[in-house]
ModelCIF file with pLDDT and N, C-alpha, C, O atoms, coordinates in Angstrom:
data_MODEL
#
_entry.id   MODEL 
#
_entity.id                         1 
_entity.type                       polymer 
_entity.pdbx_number_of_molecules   1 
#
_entity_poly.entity_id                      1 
_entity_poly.type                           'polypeptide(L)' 
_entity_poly.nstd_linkage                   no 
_entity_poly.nstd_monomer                   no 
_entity_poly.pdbx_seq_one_letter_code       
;(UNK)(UNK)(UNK)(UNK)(UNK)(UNK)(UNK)(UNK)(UNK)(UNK)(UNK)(UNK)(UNK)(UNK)(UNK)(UNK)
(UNK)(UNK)(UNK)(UNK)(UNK)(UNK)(UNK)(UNK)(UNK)(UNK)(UNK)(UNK)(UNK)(UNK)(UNK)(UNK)
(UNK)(UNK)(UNK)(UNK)(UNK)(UNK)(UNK)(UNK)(UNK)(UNK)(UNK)(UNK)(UNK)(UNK)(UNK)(UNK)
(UNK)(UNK)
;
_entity_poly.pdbx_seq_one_letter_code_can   XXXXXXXXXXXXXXXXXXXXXXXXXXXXXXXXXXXXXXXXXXXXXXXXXX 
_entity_poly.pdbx_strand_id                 A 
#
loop_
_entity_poly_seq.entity_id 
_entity_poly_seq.num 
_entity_poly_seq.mon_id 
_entity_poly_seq.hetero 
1 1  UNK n 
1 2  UNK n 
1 3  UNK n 
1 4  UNK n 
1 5  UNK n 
1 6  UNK n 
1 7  UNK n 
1 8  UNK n 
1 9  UNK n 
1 10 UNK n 
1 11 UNK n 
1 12 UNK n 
1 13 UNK n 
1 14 UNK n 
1 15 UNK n 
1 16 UNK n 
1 17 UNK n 
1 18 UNK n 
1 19 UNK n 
1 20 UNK n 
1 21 UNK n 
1 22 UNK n 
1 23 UNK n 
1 24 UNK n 
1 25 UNK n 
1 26 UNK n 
1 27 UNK n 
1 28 UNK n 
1 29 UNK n 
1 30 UNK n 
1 31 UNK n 
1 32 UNK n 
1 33 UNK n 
1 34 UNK n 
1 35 UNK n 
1 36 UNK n 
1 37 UNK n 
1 38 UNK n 
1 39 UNK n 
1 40 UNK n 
1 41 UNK n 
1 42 UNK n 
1 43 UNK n 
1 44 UNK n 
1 45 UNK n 
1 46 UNK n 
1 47 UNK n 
1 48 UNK n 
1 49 UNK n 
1 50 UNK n 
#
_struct_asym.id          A 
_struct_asym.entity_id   1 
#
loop_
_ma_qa_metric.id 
_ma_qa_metric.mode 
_ma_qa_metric.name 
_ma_qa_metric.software_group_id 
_ma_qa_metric.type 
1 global pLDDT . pLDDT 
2 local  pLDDT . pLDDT 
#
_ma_qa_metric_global.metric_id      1 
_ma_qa_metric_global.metric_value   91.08 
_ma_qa_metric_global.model_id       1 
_ma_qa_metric_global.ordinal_id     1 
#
loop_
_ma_qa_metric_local.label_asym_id 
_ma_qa_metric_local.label_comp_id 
_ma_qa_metric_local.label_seq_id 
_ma_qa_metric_local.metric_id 
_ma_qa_metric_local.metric_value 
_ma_qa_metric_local.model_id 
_ma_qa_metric_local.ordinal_id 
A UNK 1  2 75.00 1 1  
A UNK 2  2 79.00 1 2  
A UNK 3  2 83.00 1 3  
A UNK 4  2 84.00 1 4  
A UNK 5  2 85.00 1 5  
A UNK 6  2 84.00 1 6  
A UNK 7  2 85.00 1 7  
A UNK 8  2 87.00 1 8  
A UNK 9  2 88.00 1 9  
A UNK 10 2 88.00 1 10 
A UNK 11 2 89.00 1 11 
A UNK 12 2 90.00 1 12 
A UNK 13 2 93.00 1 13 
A UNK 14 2 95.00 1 14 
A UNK 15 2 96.00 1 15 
A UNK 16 2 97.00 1 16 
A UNK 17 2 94.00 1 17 
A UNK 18 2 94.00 1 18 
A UNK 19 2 92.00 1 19 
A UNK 20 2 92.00 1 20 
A UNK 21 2 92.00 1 21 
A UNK 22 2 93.00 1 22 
A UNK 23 2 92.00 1 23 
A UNK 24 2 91.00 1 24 
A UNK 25 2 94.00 1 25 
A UNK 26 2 96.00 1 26 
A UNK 27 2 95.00 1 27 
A UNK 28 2 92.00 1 28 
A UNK 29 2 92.00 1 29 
A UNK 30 2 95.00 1 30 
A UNK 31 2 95.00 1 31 
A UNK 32 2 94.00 1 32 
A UNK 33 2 92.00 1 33 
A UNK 34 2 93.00 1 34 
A UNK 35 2 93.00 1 35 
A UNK 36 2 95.00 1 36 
A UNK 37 2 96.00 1 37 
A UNK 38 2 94.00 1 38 
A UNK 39 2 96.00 1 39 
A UNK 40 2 94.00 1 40 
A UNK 41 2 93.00 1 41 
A UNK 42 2 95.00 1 42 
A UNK 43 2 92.00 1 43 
A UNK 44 2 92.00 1 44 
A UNK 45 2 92.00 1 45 
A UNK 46 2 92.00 1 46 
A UNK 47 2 91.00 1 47 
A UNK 48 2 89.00 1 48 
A UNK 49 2 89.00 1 49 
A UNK 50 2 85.00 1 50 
#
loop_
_atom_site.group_PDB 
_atom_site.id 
_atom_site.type_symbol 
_atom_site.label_atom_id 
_atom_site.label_alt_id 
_atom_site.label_comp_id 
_atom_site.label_asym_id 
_atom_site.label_entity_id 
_atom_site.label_seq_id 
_atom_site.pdbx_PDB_ins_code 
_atom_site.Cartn_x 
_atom_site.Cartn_y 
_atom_site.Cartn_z 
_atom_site.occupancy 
_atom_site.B_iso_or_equiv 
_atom_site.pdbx_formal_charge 
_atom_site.auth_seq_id 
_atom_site.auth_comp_id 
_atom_site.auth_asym_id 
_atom_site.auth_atom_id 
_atom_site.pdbx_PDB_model_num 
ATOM 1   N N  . UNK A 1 1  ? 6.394   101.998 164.955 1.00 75.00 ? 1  UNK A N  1 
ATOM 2   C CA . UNK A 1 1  ? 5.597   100.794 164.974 1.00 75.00 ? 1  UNK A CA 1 
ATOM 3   C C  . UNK A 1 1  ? 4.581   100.877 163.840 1.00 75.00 ? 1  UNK A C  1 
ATOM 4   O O  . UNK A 1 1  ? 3.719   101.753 163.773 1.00 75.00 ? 1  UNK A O  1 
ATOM 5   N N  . UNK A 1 2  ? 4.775   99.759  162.831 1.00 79.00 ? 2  UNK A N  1 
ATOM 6   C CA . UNK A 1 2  ? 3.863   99.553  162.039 1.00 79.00 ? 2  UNK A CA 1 
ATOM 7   C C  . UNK A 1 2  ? 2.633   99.458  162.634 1.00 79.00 ? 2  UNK A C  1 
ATOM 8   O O  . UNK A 1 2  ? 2.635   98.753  163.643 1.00 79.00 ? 2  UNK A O  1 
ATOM 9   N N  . UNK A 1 3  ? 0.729   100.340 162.079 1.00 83.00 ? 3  UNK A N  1 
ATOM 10  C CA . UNK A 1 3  ? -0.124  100.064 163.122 1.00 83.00 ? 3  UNK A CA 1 
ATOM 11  C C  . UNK A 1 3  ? -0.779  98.881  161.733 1.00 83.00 ? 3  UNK A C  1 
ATOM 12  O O  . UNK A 1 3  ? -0.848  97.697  162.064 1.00 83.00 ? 3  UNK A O  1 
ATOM 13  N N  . UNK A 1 4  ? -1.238  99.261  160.218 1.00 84.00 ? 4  UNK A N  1 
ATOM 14  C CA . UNK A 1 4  ? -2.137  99.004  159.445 1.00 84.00 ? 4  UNK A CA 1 
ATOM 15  C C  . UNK A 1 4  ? -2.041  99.918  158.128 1.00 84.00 ? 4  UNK A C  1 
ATOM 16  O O  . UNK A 1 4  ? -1.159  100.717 157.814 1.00 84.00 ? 4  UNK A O  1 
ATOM 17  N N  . UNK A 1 5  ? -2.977  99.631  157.592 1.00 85.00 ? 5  UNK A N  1 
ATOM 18  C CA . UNK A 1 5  ? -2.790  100.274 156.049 1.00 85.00 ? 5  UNK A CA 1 
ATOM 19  C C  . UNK A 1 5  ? -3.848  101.476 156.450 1.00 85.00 ? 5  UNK A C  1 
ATOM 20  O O  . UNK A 1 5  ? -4.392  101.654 157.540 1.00 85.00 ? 5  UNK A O  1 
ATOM 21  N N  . UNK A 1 6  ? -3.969  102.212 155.292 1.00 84.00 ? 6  UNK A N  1 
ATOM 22  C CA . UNK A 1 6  ? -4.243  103.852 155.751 1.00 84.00 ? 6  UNK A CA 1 
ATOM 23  C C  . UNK A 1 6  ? -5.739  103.949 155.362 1.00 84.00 ? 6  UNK A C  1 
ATOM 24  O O  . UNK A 1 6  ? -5.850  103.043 154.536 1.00 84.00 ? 6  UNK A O  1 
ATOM 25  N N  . UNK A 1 7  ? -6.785  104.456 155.472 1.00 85.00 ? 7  UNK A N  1 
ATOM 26  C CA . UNK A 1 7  ? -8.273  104.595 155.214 1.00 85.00 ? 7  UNK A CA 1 
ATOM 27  C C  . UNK A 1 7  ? -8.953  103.698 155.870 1.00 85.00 ? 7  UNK A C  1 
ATOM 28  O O  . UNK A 1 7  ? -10.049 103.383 155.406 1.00 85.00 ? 7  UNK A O  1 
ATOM 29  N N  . UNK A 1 8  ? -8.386  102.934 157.356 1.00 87.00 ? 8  UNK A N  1 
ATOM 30  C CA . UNK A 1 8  ? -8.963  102.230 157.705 1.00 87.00 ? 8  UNK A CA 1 
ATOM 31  C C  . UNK A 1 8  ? -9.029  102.269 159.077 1.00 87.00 ? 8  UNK A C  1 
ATOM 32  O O  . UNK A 1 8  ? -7.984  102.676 159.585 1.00 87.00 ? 8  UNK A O  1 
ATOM 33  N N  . UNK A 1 9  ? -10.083 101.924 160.003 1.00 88.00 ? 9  UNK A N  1 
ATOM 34  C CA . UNK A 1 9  ? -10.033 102.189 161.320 1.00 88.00 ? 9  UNK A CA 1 
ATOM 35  C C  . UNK A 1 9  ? -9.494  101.464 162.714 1.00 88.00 ? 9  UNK A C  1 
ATOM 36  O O  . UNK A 1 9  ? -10.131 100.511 163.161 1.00 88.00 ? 9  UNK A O  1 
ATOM 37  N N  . UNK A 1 10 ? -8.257  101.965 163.411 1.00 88.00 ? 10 UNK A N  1 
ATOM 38  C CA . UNK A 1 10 ? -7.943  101.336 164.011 1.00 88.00 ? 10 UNK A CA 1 
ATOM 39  C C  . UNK A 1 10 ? -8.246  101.857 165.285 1.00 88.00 ? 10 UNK A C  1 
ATOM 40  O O  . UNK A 1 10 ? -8.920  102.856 165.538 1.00 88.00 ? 10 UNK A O  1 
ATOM 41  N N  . UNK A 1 11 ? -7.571  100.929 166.221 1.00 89.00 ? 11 UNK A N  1 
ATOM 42  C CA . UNK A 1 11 ? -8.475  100.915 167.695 1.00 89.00 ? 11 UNK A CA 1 
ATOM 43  C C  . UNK A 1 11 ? -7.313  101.289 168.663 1.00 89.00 ? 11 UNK A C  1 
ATOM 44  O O  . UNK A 1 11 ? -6.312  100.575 168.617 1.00 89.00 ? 11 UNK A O  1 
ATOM 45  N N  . UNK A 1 12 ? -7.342  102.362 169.555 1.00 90.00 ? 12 UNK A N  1 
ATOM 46  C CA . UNK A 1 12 ? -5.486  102.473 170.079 1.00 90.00 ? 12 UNK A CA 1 
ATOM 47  C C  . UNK A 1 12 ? -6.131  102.951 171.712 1.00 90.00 ? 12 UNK A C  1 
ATOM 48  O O  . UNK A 1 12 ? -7.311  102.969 172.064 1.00 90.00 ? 12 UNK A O  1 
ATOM 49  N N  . UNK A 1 13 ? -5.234  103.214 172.295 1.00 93.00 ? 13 UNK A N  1 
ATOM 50  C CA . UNK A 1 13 ? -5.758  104.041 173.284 1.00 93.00 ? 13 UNK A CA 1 
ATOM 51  C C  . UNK A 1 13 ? -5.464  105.368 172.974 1.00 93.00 ? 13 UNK A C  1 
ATOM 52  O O  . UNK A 1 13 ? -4.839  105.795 172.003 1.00 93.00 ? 13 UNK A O  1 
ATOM 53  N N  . UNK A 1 14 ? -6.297  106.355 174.470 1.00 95.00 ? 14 UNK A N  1 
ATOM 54  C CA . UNK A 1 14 ? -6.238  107.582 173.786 1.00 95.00 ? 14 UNK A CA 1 
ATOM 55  C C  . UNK A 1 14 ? -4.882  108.332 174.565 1.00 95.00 ? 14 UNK A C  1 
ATOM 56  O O  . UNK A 1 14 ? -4.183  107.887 175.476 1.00 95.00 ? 14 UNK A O  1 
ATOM 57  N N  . UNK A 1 15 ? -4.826  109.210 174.078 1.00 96.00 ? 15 UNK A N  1 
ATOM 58  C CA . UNK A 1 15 ? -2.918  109.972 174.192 1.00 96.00 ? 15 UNK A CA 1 
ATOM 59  C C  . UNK A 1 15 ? -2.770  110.559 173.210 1.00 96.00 ? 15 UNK A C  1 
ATOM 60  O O  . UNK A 1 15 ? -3.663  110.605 172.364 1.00 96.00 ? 15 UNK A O  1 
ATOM 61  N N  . UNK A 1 16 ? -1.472  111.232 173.045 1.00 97.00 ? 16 UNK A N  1 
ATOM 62  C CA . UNK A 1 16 ? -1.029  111.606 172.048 1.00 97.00 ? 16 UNK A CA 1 
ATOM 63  C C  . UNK A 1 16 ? 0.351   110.698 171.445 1.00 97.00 ? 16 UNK A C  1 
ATOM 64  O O  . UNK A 1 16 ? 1.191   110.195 172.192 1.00 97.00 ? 16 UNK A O  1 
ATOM 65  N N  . UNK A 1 17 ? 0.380   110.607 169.849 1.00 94.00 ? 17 UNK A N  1 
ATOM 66  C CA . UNK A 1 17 ? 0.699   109.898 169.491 1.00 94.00 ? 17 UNK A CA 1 
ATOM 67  C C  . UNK A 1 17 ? 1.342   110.950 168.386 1.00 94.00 ? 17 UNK A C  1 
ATOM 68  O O  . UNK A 1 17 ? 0.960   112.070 168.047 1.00 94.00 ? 17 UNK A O  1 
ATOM 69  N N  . UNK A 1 18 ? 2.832   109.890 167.819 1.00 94.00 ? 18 UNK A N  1 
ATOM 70  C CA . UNK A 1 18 ? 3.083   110.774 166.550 1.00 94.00 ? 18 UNK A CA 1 
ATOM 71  C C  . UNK A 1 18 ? 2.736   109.907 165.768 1.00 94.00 ? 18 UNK A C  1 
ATOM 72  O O  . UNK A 1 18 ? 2.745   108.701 166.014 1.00 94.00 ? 18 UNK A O  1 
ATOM 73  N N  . UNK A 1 19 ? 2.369   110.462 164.669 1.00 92.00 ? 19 UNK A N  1 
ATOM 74  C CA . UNK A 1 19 ? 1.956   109.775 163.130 1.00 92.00 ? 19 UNK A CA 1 
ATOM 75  C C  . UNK A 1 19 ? 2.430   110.272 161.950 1.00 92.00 ? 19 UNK A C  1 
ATOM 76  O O  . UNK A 1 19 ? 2.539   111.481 161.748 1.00 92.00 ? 19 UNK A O  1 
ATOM 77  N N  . UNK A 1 20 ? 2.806   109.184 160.924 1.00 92.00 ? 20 UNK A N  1 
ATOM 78  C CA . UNK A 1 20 ? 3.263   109.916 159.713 1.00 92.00 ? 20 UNK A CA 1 
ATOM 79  C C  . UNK A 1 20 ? 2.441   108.265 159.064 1.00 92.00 ? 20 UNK A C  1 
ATOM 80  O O  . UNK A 1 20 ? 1.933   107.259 159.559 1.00 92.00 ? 20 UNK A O  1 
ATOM 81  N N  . UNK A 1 21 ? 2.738   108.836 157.647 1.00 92.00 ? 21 UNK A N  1 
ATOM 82  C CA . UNK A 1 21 ? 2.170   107.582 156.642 1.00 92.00 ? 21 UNK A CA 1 
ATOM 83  C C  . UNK A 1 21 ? 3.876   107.472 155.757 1.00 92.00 ? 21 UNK A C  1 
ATOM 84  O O  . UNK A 1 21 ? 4.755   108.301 155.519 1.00 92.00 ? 21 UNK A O  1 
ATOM 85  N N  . UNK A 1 22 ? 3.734   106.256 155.527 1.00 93.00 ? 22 UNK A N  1 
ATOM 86  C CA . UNK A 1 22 ? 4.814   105.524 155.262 1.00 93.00 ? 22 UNK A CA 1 
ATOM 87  C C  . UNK A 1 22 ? 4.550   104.486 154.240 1.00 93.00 ? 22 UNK A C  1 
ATOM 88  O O  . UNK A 1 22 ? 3.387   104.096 154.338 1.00 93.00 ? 22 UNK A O  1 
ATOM 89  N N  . UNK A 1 23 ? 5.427   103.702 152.984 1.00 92.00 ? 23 UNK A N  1 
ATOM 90  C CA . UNK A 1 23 ? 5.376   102.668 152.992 1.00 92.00 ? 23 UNK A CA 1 
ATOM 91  C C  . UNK A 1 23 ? 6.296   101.469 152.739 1.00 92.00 ? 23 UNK A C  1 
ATOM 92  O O  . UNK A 1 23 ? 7.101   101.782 151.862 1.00 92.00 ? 23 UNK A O  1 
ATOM 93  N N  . UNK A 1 24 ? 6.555   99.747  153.334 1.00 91.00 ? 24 UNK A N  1 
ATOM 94  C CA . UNK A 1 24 ? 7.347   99.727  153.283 1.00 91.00 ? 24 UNK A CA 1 
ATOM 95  C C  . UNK A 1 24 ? 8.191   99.141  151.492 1.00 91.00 ? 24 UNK A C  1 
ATOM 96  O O  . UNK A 1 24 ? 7.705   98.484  150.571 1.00 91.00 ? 24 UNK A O  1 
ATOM 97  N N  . UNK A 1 25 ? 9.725   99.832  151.689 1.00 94.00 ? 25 UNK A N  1 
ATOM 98  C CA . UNK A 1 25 ? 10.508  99.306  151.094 1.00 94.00 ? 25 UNK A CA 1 
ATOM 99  C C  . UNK A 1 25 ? 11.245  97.736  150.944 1.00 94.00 ? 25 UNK A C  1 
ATOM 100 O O  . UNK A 1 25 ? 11.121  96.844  151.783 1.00 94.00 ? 25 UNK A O  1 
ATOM 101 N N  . UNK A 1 26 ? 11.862  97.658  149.949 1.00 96.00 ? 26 UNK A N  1 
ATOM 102 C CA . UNK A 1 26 ? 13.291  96.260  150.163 1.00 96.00 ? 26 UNK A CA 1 
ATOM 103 C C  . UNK A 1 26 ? 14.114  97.499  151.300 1.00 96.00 ? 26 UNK A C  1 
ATOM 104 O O  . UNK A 1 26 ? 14.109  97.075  152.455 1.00 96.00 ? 26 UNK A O  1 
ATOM 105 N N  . UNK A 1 27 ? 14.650  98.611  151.183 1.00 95.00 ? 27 UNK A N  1 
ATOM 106 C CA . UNK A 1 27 ? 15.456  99.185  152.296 1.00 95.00 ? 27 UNK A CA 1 
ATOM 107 C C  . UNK A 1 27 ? 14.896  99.406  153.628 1.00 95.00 ? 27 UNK A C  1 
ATOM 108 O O  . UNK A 1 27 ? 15.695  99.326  154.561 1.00 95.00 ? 27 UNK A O  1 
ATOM 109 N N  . UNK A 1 28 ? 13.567  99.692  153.917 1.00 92.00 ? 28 UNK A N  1 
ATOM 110 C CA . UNK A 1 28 ? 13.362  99.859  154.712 1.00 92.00 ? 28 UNK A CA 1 
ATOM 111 C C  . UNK A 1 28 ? 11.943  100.647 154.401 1.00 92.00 ? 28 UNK A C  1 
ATOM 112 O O  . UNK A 1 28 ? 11.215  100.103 153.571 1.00 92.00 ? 28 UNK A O  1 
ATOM 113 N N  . UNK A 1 29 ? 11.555  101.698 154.906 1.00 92.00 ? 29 UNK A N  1 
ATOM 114 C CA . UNK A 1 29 ? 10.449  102.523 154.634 1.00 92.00 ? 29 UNK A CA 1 
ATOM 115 C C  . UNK A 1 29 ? 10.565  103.704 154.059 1.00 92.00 ? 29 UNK A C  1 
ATOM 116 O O  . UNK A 1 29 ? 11.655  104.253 154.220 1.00 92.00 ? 29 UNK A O  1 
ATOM 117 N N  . UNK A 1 30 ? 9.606   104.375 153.307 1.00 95.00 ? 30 UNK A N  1 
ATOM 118 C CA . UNK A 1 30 ? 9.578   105.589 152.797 1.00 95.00 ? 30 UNK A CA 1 
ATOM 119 C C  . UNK A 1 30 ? 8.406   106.092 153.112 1.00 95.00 ? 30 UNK A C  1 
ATOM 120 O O  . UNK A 1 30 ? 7.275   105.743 152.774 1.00 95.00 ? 30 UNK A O  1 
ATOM 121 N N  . UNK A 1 31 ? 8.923   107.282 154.058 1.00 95.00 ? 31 UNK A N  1 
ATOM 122 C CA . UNK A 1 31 ? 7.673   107.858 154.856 1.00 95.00 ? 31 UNK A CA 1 
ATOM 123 C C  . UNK A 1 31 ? 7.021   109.181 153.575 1.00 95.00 ? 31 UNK A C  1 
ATOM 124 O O  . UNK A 1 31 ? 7.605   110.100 153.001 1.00 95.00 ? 31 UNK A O  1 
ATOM 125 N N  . UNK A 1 32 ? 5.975   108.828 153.545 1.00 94.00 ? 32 UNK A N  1 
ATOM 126 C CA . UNK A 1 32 ? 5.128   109.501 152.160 1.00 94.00 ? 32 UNK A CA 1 
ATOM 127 C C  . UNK A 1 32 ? 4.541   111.311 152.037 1.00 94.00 ? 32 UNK A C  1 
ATOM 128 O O  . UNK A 1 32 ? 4.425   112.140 151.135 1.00 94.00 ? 32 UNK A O  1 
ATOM 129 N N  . UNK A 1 33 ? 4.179   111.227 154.176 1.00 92.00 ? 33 UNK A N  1 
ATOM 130 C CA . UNK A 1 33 ? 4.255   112.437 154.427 1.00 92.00 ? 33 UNK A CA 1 
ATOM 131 C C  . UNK A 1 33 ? 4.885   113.338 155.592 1.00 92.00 ? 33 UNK A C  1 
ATOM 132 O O  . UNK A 1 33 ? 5.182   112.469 156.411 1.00 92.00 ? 33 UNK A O  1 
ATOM 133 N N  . UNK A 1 34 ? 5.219   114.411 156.085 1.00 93.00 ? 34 UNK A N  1 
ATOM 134 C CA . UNK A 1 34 ? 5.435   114.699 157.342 1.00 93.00 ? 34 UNK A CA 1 
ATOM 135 C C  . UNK A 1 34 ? 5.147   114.396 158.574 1.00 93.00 ? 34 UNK A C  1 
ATOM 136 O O  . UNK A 1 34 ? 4.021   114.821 158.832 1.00 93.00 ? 34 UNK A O  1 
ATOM 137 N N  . UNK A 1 35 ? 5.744   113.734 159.674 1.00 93.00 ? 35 UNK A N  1 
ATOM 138 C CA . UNK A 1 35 ? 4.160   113.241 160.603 1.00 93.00 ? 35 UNK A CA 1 
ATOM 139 C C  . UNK A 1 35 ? 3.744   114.433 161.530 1.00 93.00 ? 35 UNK A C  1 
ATOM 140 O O  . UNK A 1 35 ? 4.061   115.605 161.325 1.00 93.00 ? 35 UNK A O  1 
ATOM 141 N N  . UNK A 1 36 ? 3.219   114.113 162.261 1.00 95.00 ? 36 UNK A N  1 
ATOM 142 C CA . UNK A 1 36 ? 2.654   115.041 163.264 1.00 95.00 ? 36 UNK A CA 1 
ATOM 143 C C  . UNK A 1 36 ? 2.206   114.636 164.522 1.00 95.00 ? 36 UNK A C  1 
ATOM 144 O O  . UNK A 1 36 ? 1.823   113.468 164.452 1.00 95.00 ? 36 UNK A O  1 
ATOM 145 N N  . UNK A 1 37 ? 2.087   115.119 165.680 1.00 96.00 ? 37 UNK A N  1 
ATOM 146 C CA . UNK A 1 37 ? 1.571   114.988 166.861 1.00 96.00 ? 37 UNK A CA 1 
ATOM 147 C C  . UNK A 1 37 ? -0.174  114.705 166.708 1.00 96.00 ? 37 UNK A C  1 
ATOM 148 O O  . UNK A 1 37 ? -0.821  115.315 165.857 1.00 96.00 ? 37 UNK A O  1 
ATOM 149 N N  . UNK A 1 38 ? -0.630  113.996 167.374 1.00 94.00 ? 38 UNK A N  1 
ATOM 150 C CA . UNK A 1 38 ? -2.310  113.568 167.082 1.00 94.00 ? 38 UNK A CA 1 
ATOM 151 C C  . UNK A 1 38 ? -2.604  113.206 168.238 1.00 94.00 ? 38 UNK A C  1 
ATOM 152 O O  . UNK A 1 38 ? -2.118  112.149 168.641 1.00 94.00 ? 38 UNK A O  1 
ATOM 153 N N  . UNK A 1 39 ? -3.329  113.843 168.950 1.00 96.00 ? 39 UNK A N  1 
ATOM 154 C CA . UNK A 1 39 ? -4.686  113.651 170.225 1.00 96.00 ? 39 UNK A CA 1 
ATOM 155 C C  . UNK A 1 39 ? -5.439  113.132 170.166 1.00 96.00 ? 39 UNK A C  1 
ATOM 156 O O  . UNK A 1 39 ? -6.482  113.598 169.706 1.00 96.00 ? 39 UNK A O  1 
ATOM 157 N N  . UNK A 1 40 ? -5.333  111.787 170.626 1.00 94.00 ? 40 UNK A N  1 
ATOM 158 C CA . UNK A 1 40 ? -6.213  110.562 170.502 1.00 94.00 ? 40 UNK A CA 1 
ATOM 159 C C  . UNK A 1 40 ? -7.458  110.773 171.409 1.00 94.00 ? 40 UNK A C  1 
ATOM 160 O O  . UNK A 1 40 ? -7.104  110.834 172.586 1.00 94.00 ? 40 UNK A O  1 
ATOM 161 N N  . UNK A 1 41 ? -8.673  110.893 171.262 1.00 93.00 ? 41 UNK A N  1 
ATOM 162 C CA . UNK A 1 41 ? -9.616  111.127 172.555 1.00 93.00 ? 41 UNK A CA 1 
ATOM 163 C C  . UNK A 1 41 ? -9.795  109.869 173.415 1.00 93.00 ? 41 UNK A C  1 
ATOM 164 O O  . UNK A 1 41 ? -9.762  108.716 172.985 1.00 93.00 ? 41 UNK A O  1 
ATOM 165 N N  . UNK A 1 42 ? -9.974  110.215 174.588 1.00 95.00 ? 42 UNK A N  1 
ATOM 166 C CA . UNK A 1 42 ? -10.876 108.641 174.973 1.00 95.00 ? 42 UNK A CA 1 
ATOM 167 C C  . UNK A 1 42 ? -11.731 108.370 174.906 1.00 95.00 ? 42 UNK A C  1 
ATOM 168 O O  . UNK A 1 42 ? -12.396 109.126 175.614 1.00 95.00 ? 42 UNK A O  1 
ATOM 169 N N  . UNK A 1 43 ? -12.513 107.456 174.322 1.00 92.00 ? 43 UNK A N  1 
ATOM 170 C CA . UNK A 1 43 ? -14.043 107.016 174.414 1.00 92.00 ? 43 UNK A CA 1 
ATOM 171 C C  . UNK A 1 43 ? -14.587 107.574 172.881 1.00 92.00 ? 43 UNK A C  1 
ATOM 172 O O  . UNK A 1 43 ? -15.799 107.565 172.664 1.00 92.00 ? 43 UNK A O  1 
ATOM 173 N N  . UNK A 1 44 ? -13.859 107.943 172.079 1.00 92.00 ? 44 UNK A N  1 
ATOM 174 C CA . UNK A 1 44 ? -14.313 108.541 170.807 1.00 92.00 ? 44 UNK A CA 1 
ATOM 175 C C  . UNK A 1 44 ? -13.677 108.575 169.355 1.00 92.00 ? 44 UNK A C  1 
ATOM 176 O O  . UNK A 1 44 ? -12.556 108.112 169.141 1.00 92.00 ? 44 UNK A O  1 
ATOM 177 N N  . UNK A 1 45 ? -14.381 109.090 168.474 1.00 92.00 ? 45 UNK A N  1 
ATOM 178 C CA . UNK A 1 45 ? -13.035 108.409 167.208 1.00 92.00 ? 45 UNK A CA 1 
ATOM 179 C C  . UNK A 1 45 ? -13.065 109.780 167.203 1.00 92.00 ? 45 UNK A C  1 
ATOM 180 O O  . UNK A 1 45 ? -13.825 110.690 167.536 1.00 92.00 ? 45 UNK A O  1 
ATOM 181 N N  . UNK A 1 46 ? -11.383 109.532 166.444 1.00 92.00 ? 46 UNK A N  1 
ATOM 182 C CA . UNK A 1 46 ? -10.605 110.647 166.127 1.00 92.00 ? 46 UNK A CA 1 
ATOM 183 C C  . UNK A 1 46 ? -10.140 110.650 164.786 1.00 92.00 ? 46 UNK A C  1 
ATOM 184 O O  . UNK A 1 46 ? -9.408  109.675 164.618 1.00 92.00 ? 46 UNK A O  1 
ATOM 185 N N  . UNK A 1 47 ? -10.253 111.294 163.829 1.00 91.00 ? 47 UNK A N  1 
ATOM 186 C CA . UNK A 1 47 ? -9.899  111.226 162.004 1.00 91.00 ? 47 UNK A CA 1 
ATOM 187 C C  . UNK A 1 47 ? -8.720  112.422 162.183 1.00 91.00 ? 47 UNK A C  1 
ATOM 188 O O  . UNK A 1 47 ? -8.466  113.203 163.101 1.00 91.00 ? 47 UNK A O  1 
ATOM 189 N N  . UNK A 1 48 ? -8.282  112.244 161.203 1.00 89.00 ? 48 UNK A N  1 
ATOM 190 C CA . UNK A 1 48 ? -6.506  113.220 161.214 1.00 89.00 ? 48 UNK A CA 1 
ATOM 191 C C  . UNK A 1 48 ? -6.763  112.889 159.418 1.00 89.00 ? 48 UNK A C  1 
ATOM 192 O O  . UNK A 1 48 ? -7.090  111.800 158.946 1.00 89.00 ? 48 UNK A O  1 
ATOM 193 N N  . UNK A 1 49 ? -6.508  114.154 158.658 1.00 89.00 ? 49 UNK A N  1 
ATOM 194 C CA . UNK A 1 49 ? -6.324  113.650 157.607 1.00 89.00 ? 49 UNK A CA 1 
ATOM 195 C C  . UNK A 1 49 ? -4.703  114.311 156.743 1.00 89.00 ? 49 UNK A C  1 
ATOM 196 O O  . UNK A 1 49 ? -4.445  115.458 157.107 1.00 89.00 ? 49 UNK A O  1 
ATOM 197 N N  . UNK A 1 50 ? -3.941  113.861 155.971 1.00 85.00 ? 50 UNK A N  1 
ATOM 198 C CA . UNK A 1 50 ? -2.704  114.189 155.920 1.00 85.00 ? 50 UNK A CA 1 
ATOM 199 C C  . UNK A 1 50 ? -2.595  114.108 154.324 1.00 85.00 ? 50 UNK A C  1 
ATOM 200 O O  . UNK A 1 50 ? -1.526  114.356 153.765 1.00 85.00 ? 50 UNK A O  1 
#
């Protein structure tokens, strides 16, 4: 799921989530880095940097 563009703050619930950065193509997407598992807190911001 596309969330937004990257350096910017979005609002999710908390969980764990996988994430990678991506961007899209005419084919489809080209994911830019490895993703990873990310622990969203509740009630707090969370930064991940990649």
């Amino acid at each position: 799921m596309a969330v937004g563009p990257s350096n910017q703050p979005i609002e999710v619930r908390c969980g764990r989530f996988f994430v990678r950065l991506g961007e899209p193509t005419p084919n489809g997407t080209r994911w830019l880095v490895e993703g990873r598992s990310v622990r969203v807190k509740c009630g707090a911001l969370t930064e991940e940097s990649f």
